[in-house]
N, C-alpha and C positions, 0 to 999 in steps of 0.2 A: 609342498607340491600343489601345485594350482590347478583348479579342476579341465581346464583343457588339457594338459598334460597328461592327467589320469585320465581321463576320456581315450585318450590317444595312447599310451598304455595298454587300457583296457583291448582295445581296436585289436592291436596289434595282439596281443595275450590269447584272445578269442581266436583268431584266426590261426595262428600255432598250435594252438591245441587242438583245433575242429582238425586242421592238417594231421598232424599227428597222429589224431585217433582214426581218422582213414587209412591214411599210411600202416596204422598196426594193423588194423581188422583186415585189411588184403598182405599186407605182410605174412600175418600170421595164419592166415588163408593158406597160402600159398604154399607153407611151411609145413603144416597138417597134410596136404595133398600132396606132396613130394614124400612125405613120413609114408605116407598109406602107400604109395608105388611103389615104394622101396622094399616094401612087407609084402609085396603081390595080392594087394588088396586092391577094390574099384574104387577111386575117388567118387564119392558122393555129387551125384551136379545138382548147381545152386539154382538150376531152374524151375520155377515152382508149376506143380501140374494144373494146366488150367481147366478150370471145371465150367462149365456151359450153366449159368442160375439164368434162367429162360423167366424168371420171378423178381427177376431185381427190379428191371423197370415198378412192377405193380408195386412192390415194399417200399423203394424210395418216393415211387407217388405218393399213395397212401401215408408214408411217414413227412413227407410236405404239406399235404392237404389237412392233417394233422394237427402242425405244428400251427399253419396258417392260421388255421381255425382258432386254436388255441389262443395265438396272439390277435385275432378279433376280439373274441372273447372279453380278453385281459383286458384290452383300450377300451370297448364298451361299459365291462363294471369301472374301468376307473375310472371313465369319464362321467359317466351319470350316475353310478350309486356310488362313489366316492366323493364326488364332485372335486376332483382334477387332483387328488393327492397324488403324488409321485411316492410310487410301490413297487419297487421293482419285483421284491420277492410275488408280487402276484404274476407276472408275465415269466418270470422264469418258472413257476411252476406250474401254469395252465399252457405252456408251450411242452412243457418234459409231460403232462398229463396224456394231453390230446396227441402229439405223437407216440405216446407209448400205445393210445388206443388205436393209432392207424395202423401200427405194426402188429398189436393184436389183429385184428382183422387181416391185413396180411396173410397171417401166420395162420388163418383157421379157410382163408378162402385158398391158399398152399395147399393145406391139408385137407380140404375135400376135395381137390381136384388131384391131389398123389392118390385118392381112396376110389378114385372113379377110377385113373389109370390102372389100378389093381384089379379091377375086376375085368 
């Protein structure tokens, strides 16, 4: 078999199955909720309850401003104290660094500001 053909296979196999596994997860949706009516039970609804995080903006800034940083960082030492080695392990870990330090901060300017609202 020739690889356009399997390509084209492929395609087609993919997209069967992604169908498929839709079609079961509301099938059998479907099937559970009709089971529970039938019991004089409340069907469960799938609508999830939305909660008001009045903080997301600040955590996604702060975990951008972060990351940003971080990947400053990384281009700066690898440009002058490496002199131009290609390192990726340094930018993916001085980006996962300095965002996890935005989200710290986040999480503590959160929590003094839940600790003022308490009193």
């Amino acid at each position: 078999m020739d690889t356009g053909n399997l390509a084209i296979l492929m395609i087609i196999l993919v997209s069967l199955g992604l169908f498929a596994m839709i079609f079961g997860i509301f099938y059998l949706r479907n099937k559970e909720r009709m089971a529970m009516i039938e019991r004089g039970m409340e069907p469960i609804s799938d609508v999830p309850i939305k909660r008001d995080n009045k903080s997301f903006n600040l955590t996604s800034g702060l975990l951008l401003i972060g990351s940003g940083l971080g990947l400053f960082i990384a281009y700066m030492i690898n440009h002058y104290a490496l002199s131009d080695n290609e390192n990726p392990a340094l930018f993916f870990s001085l980006i996962s660094f300095f965002g996890g330090i935005g989200l710290l901060i986040s999480y503590f300017i959160e929590n003094k500001s839940n600790q003022k609202k308490d009193l």
